[in-house]
C-alpha positions as CSV (number, residue, x, y, z in Angstrom):
1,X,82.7,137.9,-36.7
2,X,79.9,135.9,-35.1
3,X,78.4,135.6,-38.8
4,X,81.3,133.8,-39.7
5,X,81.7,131.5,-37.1
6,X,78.1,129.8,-37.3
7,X,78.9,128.3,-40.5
8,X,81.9,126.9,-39.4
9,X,80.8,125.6,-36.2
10,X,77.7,124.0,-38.1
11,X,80.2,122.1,-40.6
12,X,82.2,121.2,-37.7
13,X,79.6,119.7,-36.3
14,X,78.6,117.6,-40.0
15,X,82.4,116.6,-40.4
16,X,82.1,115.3,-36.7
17,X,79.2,113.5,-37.3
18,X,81.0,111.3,-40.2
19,X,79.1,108.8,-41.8
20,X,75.8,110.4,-41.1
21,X,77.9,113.4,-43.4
22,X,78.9,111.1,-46.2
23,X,75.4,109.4,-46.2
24,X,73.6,112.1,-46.3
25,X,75.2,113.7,-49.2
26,X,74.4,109.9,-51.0
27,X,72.4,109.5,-54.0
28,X,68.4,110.3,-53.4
29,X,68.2,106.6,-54.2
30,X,71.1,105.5,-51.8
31,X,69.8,107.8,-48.8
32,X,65.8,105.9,-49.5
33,X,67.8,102.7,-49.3
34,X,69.7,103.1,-46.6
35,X,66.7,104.5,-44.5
36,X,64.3,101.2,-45.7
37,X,67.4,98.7,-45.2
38,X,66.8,95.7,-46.6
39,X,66.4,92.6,-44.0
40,X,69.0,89.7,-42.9
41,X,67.9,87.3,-45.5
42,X,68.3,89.5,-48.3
43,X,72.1,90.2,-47.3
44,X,72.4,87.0,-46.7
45,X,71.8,85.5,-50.0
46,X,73.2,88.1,-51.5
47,X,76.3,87.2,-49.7
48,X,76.5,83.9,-50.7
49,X,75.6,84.5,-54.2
50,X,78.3,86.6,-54.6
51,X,80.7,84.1,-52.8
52,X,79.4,81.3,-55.2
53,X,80.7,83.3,-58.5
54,X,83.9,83.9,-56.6
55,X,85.7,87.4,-56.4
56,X,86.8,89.0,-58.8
57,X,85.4,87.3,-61.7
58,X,83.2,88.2,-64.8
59,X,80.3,86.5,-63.2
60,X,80.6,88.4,-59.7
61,X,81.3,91.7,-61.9
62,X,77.5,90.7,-63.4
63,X,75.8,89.8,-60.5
64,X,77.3,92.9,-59.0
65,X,76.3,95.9,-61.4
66,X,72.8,94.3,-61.5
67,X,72.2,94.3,-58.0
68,X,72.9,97.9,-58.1
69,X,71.0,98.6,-60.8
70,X,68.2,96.7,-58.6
71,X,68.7,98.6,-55.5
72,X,68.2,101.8,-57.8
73,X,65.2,100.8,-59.3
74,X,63.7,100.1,-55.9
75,X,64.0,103.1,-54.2
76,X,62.4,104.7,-57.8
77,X,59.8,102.4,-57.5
78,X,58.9,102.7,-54.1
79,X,59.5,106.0,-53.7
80,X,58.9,108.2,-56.3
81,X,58.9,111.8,-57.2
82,X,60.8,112.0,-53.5
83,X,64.3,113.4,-53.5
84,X,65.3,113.6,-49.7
85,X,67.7,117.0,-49.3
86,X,70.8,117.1,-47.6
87,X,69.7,118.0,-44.2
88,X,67.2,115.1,-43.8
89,X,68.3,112.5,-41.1
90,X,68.4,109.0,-41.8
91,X,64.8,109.1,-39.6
92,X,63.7,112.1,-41.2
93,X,63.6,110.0,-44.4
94,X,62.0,106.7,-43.1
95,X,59.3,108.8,-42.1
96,X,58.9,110.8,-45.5
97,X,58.5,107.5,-47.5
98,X,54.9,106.2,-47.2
99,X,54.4,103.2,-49.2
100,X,56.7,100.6,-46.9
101,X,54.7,97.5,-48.5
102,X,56.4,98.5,-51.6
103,X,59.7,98.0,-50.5
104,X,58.4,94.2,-49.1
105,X,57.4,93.6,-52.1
106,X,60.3,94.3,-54.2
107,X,62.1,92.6,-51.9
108,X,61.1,89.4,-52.0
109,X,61.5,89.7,-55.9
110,X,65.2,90.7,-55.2
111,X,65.3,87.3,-53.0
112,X,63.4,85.2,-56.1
113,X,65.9,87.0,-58.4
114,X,68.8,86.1,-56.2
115,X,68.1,82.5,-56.5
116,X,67.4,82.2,-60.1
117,X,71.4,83.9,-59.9
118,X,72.1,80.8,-57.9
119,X,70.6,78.5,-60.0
120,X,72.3,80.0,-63.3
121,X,75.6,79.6,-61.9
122,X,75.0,75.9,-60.2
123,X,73.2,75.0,-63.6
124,X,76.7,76.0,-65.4
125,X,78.7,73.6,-63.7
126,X,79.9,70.4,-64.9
127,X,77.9,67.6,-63.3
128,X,79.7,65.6,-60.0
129,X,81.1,62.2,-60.8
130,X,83.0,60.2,-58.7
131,X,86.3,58.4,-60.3
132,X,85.1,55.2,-59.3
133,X,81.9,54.6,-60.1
134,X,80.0,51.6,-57.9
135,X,78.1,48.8,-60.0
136,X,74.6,49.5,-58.7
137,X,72.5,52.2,-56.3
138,X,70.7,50.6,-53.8
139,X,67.6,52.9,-53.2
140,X,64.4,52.8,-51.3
141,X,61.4,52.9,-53.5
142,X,60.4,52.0,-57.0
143,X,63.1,53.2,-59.3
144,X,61.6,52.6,-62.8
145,X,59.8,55.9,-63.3
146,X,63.1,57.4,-61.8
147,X,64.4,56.1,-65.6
148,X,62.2,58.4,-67.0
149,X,64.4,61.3,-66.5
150,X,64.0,63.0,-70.6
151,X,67.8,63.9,-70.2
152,X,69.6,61.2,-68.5
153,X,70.2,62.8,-65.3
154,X,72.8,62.1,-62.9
155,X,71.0,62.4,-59.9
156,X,67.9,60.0,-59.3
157,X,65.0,61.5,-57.5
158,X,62.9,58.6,-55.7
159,X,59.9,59.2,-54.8
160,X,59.1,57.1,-51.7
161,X,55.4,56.6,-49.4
162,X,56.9,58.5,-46.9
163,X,58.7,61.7,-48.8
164,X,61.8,62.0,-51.0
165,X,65.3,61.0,-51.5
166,X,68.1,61.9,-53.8
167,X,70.9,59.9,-54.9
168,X,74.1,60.4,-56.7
169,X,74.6,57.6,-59.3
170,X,78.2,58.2,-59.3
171,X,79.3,57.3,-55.7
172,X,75.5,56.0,-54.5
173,X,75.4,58.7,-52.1
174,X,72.3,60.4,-50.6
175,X,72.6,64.1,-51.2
176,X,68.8,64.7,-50.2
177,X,66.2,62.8,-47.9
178,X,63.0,64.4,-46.5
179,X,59.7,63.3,-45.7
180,X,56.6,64.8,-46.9
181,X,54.8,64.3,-50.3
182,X,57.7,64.5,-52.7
183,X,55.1,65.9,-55.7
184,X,56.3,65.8,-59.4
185,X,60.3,65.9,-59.7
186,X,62.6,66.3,-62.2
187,X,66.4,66.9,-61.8
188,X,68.7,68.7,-64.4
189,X,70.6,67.3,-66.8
190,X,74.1,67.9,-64.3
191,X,71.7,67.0,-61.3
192,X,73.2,70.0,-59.9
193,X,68.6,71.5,-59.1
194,X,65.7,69.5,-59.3
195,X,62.2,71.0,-60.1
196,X,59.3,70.1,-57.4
197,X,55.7,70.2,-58.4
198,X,52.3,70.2,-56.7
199,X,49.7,72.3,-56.3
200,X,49.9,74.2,-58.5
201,X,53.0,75.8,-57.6
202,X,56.9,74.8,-58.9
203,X,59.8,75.2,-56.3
204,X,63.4,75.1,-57.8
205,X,65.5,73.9,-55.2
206,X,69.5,72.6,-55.1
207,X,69.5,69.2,-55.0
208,X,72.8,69.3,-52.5
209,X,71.1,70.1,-49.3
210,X,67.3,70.7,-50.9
211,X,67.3,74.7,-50.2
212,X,64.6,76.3,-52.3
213,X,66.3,78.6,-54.6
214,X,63.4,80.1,-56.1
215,X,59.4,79.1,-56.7
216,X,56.8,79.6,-59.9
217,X,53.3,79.9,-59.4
218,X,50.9,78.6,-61.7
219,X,53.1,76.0,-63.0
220,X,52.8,72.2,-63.2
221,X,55.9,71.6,-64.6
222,X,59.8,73.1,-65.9
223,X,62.2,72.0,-68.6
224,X,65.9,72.6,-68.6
225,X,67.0,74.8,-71.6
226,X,70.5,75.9,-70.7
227,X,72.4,77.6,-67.5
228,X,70.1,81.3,-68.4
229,X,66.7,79.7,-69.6
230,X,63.8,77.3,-68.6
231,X,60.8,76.6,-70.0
232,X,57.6,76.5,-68.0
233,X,54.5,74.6,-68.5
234,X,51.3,76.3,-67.0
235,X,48.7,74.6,-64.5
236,X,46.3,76.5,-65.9
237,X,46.0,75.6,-69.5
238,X,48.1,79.2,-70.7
239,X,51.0,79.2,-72.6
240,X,54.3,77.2,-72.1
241,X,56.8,80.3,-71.2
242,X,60.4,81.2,-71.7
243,X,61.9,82.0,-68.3
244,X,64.6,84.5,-68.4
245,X,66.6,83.5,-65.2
246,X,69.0,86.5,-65.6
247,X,66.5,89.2,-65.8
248,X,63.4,87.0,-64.0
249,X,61.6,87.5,-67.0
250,X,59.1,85.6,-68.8
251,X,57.8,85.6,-72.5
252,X,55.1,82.9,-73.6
253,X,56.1,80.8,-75.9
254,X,53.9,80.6,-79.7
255,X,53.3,77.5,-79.9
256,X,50.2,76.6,-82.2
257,X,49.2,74.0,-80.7
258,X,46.3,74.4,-78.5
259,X,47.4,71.9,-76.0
260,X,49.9,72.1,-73.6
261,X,53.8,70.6,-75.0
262,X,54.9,67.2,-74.5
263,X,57.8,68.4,-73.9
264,X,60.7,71.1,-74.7
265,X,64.7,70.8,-75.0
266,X,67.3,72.9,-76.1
267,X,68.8,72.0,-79.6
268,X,72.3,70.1,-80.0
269,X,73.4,73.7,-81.8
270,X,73.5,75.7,-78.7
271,X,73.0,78.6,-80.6
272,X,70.0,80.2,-78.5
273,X,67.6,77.7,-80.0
274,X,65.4,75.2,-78.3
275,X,62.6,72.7,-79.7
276,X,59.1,72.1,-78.3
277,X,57.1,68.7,-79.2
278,X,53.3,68.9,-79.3
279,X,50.8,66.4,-79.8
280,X,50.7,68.4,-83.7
281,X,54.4,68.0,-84.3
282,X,57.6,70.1,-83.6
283,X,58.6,73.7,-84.2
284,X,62.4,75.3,-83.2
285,X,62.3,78.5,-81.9
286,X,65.2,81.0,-81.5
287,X,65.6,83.4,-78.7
288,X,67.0,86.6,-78.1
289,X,67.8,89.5,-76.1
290,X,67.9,93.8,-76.3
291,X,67.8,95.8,-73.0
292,X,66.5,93.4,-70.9
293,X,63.9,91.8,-73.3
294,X,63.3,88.5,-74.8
295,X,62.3,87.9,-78.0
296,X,60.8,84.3,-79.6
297,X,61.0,83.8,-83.2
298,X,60.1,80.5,-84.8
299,X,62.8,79.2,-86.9
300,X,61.4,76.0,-88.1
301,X,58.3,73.8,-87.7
302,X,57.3,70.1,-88.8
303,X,53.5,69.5,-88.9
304,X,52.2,66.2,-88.1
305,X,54.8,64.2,-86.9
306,X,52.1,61.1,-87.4
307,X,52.6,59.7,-83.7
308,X,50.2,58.3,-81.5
309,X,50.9,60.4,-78.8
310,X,49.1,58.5,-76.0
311,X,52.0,55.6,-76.7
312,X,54.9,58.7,-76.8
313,X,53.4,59.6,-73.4
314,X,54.4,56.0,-72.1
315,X,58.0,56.4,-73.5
316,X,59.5,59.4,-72.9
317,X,62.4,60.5,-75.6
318,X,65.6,60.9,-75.2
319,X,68.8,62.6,-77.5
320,X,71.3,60.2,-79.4
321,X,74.9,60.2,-78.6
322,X,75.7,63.0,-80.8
323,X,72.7,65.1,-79.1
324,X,71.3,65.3,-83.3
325,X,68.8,63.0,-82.8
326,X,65.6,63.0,-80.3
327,X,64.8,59.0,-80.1
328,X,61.3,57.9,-79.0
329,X,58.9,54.5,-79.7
330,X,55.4,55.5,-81.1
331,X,53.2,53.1,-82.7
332,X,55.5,50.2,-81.8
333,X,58.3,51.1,-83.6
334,X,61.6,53.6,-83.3
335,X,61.3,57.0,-84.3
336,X,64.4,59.3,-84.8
337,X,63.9,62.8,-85.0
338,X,66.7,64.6,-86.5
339,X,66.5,67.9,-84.9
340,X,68.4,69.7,-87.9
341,X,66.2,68.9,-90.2
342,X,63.2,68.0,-88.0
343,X,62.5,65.3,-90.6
344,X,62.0,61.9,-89.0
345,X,62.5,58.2,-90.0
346,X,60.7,54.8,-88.3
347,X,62.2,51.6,-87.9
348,X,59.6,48.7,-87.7
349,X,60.3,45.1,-86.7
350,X,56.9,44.3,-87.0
351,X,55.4,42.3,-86.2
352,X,57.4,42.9,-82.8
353,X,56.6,46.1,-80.7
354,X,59.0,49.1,-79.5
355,X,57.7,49.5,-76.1
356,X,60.9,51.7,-75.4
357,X,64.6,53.0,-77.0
358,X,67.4,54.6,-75.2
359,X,71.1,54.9,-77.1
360,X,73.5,52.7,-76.3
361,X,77.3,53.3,-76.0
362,X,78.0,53.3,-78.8
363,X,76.9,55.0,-82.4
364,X,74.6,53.8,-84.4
365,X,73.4,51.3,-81.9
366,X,70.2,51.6,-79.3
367,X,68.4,49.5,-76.6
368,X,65.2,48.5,-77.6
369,X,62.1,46.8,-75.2
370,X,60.9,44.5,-78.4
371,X,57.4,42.5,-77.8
372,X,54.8,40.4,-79.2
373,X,51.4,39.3,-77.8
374,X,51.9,35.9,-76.6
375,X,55.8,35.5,-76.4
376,X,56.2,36.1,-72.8
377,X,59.7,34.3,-72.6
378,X,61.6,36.2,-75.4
379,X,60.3,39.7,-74.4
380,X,62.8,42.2,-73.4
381,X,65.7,44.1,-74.0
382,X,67.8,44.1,-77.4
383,X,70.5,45.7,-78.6
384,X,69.6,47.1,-82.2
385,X,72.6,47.7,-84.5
386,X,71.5,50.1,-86.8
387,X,74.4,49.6,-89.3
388,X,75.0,45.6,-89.3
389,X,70.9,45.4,-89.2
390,X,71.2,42.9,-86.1
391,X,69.5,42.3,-82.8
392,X,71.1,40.9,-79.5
393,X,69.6,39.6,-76.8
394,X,70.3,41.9,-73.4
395,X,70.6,38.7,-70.5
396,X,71.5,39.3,-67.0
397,X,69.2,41.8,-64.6
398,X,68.7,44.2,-67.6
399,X,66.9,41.9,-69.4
400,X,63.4,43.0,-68.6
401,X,63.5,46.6,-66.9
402,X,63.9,49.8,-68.8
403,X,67.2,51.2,-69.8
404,X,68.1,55.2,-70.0
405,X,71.4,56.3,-71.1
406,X,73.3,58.6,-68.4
407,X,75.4,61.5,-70.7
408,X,77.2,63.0,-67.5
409,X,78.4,58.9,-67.1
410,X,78.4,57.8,-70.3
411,X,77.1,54.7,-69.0
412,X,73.3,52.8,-69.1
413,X,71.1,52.9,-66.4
414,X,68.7,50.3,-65.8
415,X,66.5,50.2,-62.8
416,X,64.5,47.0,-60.7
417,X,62.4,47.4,-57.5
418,X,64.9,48.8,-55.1
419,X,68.0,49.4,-57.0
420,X,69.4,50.9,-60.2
421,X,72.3,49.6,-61.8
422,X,75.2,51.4,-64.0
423,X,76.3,49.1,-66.8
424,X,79.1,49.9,-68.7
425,X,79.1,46.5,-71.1
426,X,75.9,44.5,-71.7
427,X,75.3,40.5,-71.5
428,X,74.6,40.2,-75.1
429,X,74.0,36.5,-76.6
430,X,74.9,36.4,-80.3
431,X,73.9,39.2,-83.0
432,X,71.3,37.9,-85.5
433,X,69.9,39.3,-88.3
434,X,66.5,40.8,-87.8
435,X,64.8,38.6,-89.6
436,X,65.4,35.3,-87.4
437,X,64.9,37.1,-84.2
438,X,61.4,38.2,-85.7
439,X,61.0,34.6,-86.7
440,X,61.6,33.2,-83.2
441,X,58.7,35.9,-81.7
442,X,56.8,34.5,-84.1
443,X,57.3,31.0,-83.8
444,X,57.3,31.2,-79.7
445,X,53.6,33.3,-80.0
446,X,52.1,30.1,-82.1
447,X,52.9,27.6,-79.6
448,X,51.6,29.6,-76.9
449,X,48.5,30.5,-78.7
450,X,47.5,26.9,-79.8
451,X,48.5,26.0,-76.1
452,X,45.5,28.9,-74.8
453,X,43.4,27.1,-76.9
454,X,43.6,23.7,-75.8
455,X,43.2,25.2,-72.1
456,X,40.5,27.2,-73.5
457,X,38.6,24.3,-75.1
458,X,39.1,22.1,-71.4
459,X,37.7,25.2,-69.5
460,X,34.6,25.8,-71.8
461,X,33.3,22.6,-71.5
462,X,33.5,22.9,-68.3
463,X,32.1,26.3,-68.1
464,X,29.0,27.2,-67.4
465,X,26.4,29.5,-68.7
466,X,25.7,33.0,-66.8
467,X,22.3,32.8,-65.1
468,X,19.2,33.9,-67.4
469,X,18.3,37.0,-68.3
470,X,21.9,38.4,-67.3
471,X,22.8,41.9,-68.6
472,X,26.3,40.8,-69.7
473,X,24.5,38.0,-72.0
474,X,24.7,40.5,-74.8
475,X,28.0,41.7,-74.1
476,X,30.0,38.6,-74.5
477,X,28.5,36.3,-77.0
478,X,31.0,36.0,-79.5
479,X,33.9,37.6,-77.4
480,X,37.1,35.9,-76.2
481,X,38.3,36.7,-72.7
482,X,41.8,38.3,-72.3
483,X,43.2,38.9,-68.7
484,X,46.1,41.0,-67.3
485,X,47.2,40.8,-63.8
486,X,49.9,42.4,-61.4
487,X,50.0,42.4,-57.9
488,X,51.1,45.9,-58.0
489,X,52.1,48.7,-60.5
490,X,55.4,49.9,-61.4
491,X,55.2,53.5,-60.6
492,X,53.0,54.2,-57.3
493,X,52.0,57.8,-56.1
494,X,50.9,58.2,-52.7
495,X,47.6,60.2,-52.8
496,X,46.9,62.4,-49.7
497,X,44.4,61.0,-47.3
498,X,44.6,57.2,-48.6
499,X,46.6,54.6,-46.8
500,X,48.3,53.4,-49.8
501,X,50.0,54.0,-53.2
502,X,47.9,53.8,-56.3
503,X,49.8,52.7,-59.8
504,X,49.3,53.2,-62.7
505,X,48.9,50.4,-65.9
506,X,48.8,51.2,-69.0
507,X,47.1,48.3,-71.4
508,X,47.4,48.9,-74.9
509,X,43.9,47.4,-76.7
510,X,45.2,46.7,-80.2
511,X,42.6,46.0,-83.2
512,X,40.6,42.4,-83.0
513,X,38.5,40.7,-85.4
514,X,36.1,39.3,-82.5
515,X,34.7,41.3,-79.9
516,X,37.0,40.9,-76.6
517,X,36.2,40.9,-72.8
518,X,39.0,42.5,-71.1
519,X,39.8,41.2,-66.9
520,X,41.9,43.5,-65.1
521,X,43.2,42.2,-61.8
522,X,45.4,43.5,-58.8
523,X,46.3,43.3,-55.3
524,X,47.5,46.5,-54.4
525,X,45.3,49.8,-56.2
526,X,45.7,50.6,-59.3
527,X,44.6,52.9,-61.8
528,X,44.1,51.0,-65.2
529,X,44.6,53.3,-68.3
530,X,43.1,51.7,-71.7
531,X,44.6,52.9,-74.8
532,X,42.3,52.1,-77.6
533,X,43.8,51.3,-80.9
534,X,41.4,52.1,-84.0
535,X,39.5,48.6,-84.7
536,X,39.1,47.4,-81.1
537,X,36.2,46.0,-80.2
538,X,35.8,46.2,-76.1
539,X,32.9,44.9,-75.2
540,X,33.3,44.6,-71.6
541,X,35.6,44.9,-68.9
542,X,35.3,43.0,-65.6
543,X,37.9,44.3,-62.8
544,X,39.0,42.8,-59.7
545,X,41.4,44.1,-56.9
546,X,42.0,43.3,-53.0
547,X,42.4,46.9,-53.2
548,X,39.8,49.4,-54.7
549,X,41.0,49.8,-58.3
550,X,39.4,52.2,-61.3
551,X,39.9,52.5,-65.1
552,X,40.3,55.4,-67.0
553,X,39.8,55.1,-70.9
554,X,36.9,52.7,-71.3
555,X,34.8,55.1,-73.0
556,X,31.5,53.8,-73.3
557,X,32.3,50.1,-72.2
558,X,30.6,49.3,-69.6
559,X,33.2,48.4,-66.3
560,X,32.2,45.5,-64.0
561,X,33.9,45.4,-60.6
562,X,34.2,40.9,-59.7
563,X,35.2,41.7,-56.3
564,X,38.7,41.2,-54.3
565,X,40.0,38.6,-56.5
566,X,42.9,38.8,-57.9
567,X,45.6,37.1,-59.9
568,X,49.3,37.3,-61.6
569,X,50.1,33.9,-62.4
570,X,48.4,30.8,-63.6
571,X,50.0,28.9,-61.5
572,X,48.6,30.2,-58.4
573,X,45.3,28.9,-56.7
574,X,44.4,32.8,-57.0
575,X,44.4,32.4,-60.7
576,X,41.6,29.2,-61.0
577,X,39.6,31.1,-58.0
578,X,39.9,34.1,-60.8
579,X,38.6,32.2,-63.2
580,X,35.7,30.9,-61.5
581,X,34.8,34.5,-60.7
582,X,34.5,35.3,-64.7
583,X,33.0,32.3,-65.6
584,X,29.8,33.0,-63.2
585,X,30.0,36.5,-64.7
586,X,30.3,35.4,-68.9
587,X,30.0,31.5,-69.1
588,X,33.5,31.7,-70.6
589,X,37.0,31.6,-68.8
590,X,40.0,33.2,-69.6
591,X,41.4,32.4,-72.7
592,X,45.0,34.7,-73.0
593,X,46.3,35.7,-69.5
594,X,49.6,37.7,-68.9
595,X,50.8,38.0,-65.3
596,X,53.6,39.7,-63.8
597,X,54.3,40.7,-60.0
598,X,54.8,44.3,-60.8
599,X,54.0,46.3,-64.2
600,X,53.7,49.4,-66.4
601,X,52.3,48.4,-69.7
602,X,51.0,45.7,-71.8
603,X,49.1,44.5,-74.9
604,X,45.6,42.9,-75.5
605,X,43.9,41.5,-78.8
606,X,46.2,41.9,-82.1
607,X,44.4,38.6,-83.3
């Protein structure tokens, strides 16, 4: 009889017990779990993933028999060839398994993998915009590079001196404000993340609020390719990758080009394909998945796209209307890219410049930044009607600062020192056929050149010769002075350790038949970059700043520094104290000067 009662007793006991029963007749992999729990955090943002997909739904159903999946894989990993037997206590079990670093580890992969579940879903929503849209974004920092954005965000990311701020161009509002270096950011095409870059190191983070959904190390940079991919661009010189947000997977990319990509976009088709530019041309790849791996096949290349890229890095592209065409300038004139075909076609107003294209609202027409060497008063913005062959003069405050066109609000974006403006018509003056609007360039650029040259011929005979037995006597006999002056750069990027921003310039040194001296002059720092055209003939460069300055580019030209002087108008007492200062350093003054109170590019020589 007492044989009989033992057993019962003992399963009395077990049913007693309850959950300690149920648990410990769990899964090996459930009982390993349960004994190495996983910490608040990880609950937490489990939790909230789950509540973002929303219960039931297709998504949650996902998220939910992955996670599973995970948690299985977990206890294999950590754990292995360890099968914990009925009679094991919860204790028993934390006890048996010996590699608890393990189980850290693979957690904070759960927690990287749980925000790139986050991001897919916040990257497959439709971007926020207000009904009633306000005029203009007041903002506090230098918002042309914020233009810049390759797909027409609608969330601007301003970098200030003193950390970062996003803004909403729908209703104006501040969604994100911090202090701190802001690094390199770029925002999605909703504006739903943004993409933070320094060191090294990329953190993906939700632009409502700023949490940090996930980071990538090794990485200087990320390029939205859909709600499930991104591409990644390395900070070591590797590979661009394909991220695989729903498996936390990543495949290089191969690319030929031994260089890292300009840049990468998805195609119009939305058919798993995506496009990468590099400085050799443009190949399409197609992507594709089979349990749980990615697999890149190129689809279609185009060699030799015959860009200077250095001028495509100053102009960033951006898609048509119809999302068929990528639209960039190169070589001063308008390059659309049809991504079907990858073949391209240029438009040239020469002998005008494309400094920069966005669409407009309209098909078949664009924005262009049109300018010539020497007609300061009708450079600017045009509208280019590709069908009537016409060009239109953009007036009011988008006359002069760079235009982007905003999908998400179908509207143009133009930017100025502290504000950004949404414009839904422009202030055109009358189409005219390209031809007179060329003519006009043309005609202004004569004036202002035989003008130079009556100044020039006062100065020199006033000028005086440098002292004998200078070194710069053999640099500038038979060279002509250009200047270019700002007080300060468009785009400024607070360096760690220095009291102040430095810009950058870029001047664009364009083929001469005399040898040119090239002034570069500022007030606040400024990094100078010198873009030589083939045929330039540099043959020095004398720079002056309040604030210490440098110049990257000059190759073997030799760089003078003239001191704190500094100039941006020839108006200004600064500019005839400039003056003074090159002609005790040449014998020759300044014969073409252009001047502006803020800048990012211009154009020397061309004569």
């Amino acid at each position: 009889m007492m044989r009989l009662q033992l057993p019962l007793i003992l399963l009395a006991g077990l049913l007693l017990s309850g959950c300690d029963v149920r648990q410990r007749f769990s899964s090996p992999e459930a009982r390993i779990n349960e004994a190495m729990p996983l910490g608040l955090p990880l609950r937490q943002a489990f939790e909230r993933t789950a509540e973002q997909l929303g219960q039931p739904s297709a998504g949650f159903q996902e998220l939910e028999s992955a996670w599973v999946a995970r948690l299985r894989a977990r206890a294999l990993t950590c754990s292995p060839n360890f099968s914990p037997t009925w009679r094991q206590s919860e204790t028993a079990v934390r006890e048996a398994v010996k590699d608890k670093a393990c189980f850290e580890e693979f957690d904070r992969g759960l927690q990287r993998w749980l925000g790139m579940q986050r991001a897919r879903w916040l990257l497959a929503q439709p971007p926020a915009v207000a009904d009633d849209m306000p005029p203009s974004v007041t903002l506090r920092g230098h918002s042309n590079s914020l233009l810049r954005e390759q797909l027409g965000s609608p969330v601007l990311a301003s970098a200030l001196s003193d950390g970062l701020e996003l803004v909403a161009l729908a209703s104006g509002r501040v969604l994100l404000k911090e202090s701190g270096t802001s690094g390199e950011v770029t925002v999605s095409p909703n504006g739903r993340l943004f993409a933070q870059a320094a060191g090294g190191v990329v953190k993906v983070r939700a632009s409502e609020g700023g949490e940090t959904l996930f980071e990538l190390s090794e990485a200087n940079a990320v390029h939205w390719l859909g709600a499930d991919f991104m591409g990644v661009r390395s900070s070591k010189g590797k590979a661009a990758l394909l991220l695989n947000l729903r498996s936390d997977k990543a495949v290089p990319i191969p690319t030929k080009s031994h260089a890292p990509p300009i840049t990468l976009f998805p195609m119009p088709s939305g058919d798993k394909t995506f496009a990468v530019l590099t400085y050799e041309g443009l190949q399409r790849f197609k992507w594709s998945e089979a349990e749980g791996q990615t697999a890149i096949v190129l689809e279609a290349e185009r060699a030799g796209v015959d860009m200077n890229h250095m001028v495509l890095m100053q102009s960033p592209g951006q898609f048509s209307l119809d999302g068929h065409e990528w639209l960039f300038a190169a070589r001063g004139k308008l390059v659309r890219l049809d991504l079907r075909s990858l073949e391209y076609r240029e438009q040239g107003f020469e002998p005008l410049e494309v400094d920069a294209v966005s669409p407009a609202t309209q098909e078949g027409q664009y924005v262009l930044a049109l300018s010539l060497h020497g007609a300061i008063a009708r450079n600017g913005n045009y509208l280019f009607d590709a069908r009537q062959g016409t060009l239109a003069r953009i007036g009011g405050p988008g006359s002069g600062s760079r235009f982007r066109y905003v999908p998400a609000l179908k509207r143009l974006a133009h930017g100025g020192p502290s504000a950004v403006w949404l414009q839904e018509r422009l202030d055109l003056a009358m189409p005219q056929p390209i031809a007179e609007v060329t003519a006009g360039f043309i005609d202004e650029a004569n004036k202002s050149k035989l003008a130079a040259a009556a100044i020039e011929e006062r100065q020199l005979s006033l000028a005086q010769a440098p002292l004998p037995g200078s070194p710069l006597l053999p640099l500038v006999q038979g060279a002509y002075v250009e200047g270019v002056g700002v007080y300060e750069a468009s785009e400024k990027v607070a360096q760690p350790g220095q009291s102040r921003s430095t810009g950058k310039v870029v001047v664009n040194v364009r083929r001469t038949r005399l040898p040119m001296v090239l002034v570069l002059t500022s007030y606040e720092p400024v990094q100078w970059n010198l873009r030589m055209e083939p045929g330039a003939k540099l043959s020095l460069v004398l720079l002056g700043s309040y604030y210490p300055s440098t110049v990257v580019g000059a190759d073997s030209t030799r760089v003078v520094q003239i001191g704190r002087t500094y100039a941006y108008k020839q108006e200004d007492p600064e500019f005839s104290a400039l003056q003074r200062q090159v002609n005790q350093q040449t014998g020759r003054t300044i014969s073409v000067f252009q001047g502006n109170y803020s800048g990012t590019s211009f154009s020397v020589g061309g004569n």
